[in-house]
Legacy VTK file of the C-alpha trace (Angstrom):
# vtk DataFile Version 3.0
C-alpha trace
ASCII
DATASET POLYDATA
POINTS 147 float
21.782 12.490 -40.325
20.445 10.077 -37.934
17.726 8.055 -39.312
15.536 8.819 -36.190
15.712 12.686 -36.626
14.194 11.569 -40.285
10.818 13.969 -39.815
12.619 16.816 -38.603
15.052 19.223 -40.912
18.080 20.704 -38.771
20.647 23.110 -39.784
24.063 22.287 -38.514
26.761 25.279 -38.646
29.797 24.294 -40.401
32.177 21.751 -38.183
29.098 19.886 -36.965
28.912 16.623 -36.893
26.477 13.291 -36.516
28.602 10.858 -34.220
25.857 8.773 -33.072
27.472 5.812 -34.756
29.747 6.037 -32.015
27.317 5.583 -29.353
24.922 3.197 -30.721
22.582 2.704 -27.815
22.270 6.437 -27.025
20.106 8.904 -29.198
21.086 10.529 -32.092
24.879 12.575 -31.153
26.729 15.441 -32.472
29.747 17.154 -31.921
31.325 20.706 -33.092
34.801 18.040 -34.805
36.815 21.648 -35.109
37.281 21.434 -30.844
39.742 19.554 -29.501
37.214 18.855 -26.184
33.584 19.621 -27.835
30.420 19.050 -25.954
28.202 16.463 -27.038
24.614 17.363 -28.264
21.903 14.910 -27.888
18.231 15.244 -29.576
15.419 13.044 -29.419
11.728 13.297 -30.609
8.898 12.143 -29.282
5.483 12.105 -31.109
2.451 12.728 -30.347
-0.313 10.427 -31.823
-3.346 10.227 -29.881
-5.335 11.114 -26.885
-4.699 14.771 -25.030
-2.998 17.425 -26.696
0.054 18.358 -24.629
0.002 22.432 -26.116
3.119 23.139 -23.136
3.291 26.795 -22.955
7.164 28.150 -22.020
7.096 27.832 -18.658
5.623 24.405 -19.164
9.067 23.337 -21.371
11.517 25.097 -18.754
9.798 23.135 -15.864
10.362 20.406 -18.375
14.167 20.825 -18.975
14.669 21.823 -14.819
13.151 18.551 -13.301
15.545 16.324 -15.653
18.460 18.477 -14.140
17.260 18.333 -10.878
16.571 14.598 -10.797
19.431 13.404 -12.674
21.450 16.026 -10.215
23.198 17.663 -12.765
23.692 20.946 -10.568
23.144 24.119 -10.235
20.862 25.887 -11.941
22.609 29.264 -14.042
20.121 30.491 -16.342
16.471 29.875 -17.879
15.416 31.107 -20.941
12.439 29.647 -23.205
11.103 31.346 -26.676
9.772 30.831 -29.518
11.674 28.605 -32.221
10.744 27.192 -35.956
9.728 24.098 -34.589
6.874 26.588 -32.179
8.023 27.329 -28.221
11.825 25.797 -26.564
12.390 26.254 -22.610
15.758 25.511 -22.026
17.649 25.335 -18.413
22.019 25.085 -17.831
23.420 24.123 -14.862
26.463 23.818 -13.354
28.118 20.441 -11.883
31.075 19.600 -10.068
31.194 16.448 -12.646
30.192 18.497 -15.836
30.744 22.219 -15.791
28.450 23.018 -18.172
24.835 21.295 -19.331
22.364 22.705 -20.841
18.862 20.956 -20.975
15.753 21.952 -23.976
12.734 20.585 -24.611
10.595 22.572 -27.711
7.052 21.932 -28.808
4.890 22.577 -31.690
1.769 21.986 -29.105
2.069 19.002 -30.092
5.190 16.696 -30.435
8.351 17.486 -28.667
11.706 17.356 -29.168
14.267 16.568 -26.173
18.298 17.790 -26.043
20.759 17.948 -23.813
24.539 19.676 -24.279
26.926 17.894 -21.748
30.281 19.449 -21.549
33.617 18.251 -19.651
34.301 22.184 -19.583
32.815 25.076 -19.905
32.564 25.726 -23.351
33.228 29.517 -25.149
29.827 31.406 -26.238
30.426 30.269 -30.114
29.415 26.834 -28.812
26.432 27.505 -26.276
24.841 30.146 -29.700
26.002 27.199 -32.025
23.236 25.050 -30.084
21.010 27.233 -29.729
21.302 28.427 -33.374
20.412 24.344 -33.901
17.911 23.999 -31.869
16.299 26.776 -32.864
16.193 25.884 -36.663
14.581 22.423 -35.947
11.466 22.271 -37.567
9.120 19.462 -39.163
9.458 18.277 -42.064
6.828 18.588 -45.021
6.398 15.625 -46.871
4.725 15.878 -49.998
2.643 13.043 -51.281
LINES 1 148
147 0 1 2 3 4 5 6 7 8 9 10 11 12 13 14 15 16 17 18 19 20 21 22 23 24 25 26 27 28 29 30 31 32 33 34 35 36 37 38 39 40 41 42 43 44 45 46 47 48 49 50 51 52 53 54 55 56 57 58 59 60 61 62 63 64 65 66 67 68 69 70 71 72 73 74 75 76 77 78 79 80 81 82 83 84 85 86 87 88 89 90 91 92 93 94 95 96 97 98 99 100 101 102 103 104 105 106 107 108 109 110 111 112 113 114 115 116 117 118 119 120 121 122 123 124 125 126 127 128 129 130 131 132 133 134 135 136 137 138 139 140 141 142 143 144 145 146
């Protein structure tokens, strides 16, 4: 896996794949390889070391996930949902374009740190795909080093 997503453990389903070798300025990318036209999966972390505790409740993380839709005018909005998740809370927000059918933006906390993804598809893709994600993001959690 992606040397950024080093702290955090992930479980892909079967098919899943780290393609972010392919796209070596972008953040860490993975595809379902048994599609023919799979969506692409970004996720990104971002840390928290000092200062302010963020502690975003749910509807913190779906206002979160809505403004980058809104400002990178990815559509309109289909469906909200936020919950809780290994890594602690997700909010995550689709919308539909006229460029991208389908994109589906999460942001999940631990109180924390957060992690960032976004699911960009050419077409809209079956429900095996959108739980596949979700079933992903979902099982993200730290990792526990031991010393």
């Amino acid at each position: 896996m992606d040397v950024r997503l080093k702290k955090l453990k992930i479980d892909f389903p079967n098919g899943w794949t780290d393609v972010s070798s392919e796209n070596l300025d972008g953040p860490p990318t993975f595809i379902d390889s048994r599609l023919i036209e799979p969506g692409v999966l970004q996720i990104s972390i971002a840390e928290y070391f000092f200062g302010q505790k963020p502690n975003p409740n749910h509807d913190d993380l779906i206002e979160l996930s809505e403004n980058i839709g809104i400002k990178n005018d990815f559509g309109e909005i289909i469906k909200k949902e936020s919950g809780n998740c290994n890594f602690g809370r997700y909010g995550t927000v689709e919308f539909a374009g006229i460029d991208f059918p389908y994109i589906s933006v999460s942001h999940l906390s631990n109180g924390k740190d957060f992690v960032f993804s976004t699911f960009i598809c050419s077409r809209y893709p079956d429900k095996s795909e959108i739980n596949d994600v979700k079933s992903i993001l979902t099982s993200i959690k730290r990792r526990r080093f031991l010393f």
